[in-house]
C-alpha positions as CSV (number, residue, x, y, z in Angstrom):
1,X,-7.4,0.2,18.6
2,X,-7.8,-3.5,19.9
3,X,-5.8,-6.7,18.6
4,X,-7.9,-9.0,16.4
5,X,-7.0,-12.0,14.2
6,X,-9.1,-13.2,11.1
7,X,-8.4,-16.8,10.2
8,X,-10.4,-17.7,7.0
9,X,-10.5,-20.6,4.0
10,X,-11.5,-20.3,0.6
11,X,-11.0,-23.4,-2.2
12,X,-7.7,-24.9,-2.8
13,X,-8.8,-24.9,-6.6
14,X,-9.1,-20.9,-6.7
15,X,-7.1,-18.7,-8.6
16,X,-4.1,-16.6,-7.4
17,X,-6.1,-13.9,-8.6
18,X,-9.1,-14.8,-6.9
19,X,-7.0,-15.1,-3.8
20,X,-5.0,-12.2,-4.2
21,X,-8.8,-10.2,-4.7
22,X,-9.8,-11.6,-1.7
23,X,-6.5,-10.7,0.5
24,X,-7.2,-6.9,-1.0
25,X,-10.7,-6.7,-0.2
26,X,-9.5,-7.7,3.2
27,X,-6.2,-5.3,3.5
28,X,-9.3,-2.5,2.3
29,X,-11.3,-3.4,4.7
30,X,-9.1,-3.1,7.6
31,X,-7.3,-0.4,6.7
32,X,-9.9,2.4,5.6
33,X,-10.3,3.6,9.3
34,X,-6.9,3.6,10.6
35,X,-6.3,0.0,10.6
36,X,-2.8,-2.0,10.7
37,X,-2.1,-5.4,9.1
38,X,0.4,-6.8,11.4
39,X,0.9,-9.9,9.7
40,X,0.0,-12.5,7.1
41,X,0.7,-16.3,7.2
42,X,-0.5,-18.7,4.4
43,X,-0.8,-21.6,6.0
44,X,-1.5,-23.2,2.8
45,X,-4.0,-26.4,2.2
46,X,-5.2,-28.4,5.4
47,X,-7.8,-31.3,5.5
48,X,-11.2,-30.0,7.0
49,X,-12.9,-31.8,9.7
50,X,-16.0,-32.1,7.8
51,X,-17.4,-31.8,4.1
52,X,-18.4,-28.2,3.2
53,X,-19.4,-26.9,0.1
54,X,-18.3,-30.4,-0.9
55,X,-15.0,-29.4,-0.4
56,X,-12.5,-31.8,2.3
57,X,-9.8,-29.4,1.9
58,X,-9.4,-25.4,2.4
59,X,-6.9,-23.3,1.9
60,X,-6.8,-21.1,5.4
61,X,-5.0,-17.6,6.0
62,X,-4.4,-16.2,9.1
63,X,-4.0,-12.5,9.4
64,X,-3.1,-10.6,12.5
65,X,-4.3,-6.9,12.7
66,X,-5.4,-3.7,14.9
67,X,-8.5,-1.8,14.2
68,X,-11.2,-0.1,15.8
69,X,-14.0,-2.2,16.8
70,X,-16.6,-0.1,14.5
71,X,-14.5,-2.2,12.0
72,X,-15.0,-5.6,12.5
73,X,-19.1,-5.1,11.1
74,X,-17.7,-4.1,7.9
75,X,-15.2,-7.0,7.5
76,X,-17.8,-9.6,8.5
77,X,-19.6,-8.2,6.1
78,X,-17.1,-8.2,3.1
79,X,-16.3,-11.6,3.9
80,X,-19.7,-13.1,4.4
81,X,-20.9,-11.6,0.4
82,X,-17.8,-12.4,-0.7
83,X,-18.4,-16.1,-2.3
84,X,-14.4,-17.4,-2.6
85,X,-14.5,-17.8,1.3
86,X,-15.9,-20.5,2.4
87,X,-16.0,-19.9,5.9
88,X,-14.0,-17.3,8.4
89,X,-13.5,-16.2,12.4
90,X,-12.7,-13.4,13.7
91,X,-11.7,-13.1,16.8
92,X,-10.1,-10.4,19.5
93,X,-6.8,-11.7,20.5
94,X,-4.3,-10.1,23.5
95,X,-2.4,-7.4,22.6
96,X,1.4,-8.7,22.0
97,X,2.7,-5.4,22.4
């Protein structure tokens, strides 16, 4: 399994619920093949460098995990139909380990 971290945004003026759904969809996502969350941080509401949606601010999360590459279709995927994010990266990071 290879090292990836997703680092996504959806509206400050969501629901916990609506955030807590999406952080479930993700955890799902991840780990249906084997995958492992490593960690979760909230990094709670930042100023956006431009407008989008007409929104200035987002409210990002940053989540560190291992999965298999097959993977990362799916999750890009889930998180492009999924309308409370606004906008996401995922990227393959160095293994820490």
């Amino acid at each position: 399994m290879k090292a990836y971290e997703l680092l996504y945004f959806v509206d400050p003026a969501a629901t916990e619920e609506v955030r807590a759904g999406v952080s479930k969809r993700i955890e799902v996502a991840v780990t249906t093949d084997g995958g492992v969350i490593d960690s979760v941080e909230d990094w709670g509401k930042r100023k956006l460098a431009y407008e989008i949606d007409g929104l200035t601010e987002g409210d990002y999360i940053l989540i560190n995990f291992h999965a298999d590459p097959t993977q990362i279709a799916e999750l890009d995927r889930v998180l492009r139909i999924n309308d409370a994010v606004k906008r996401h990266m995922i990227v393959r990071r160095d293994d820490k380990e």
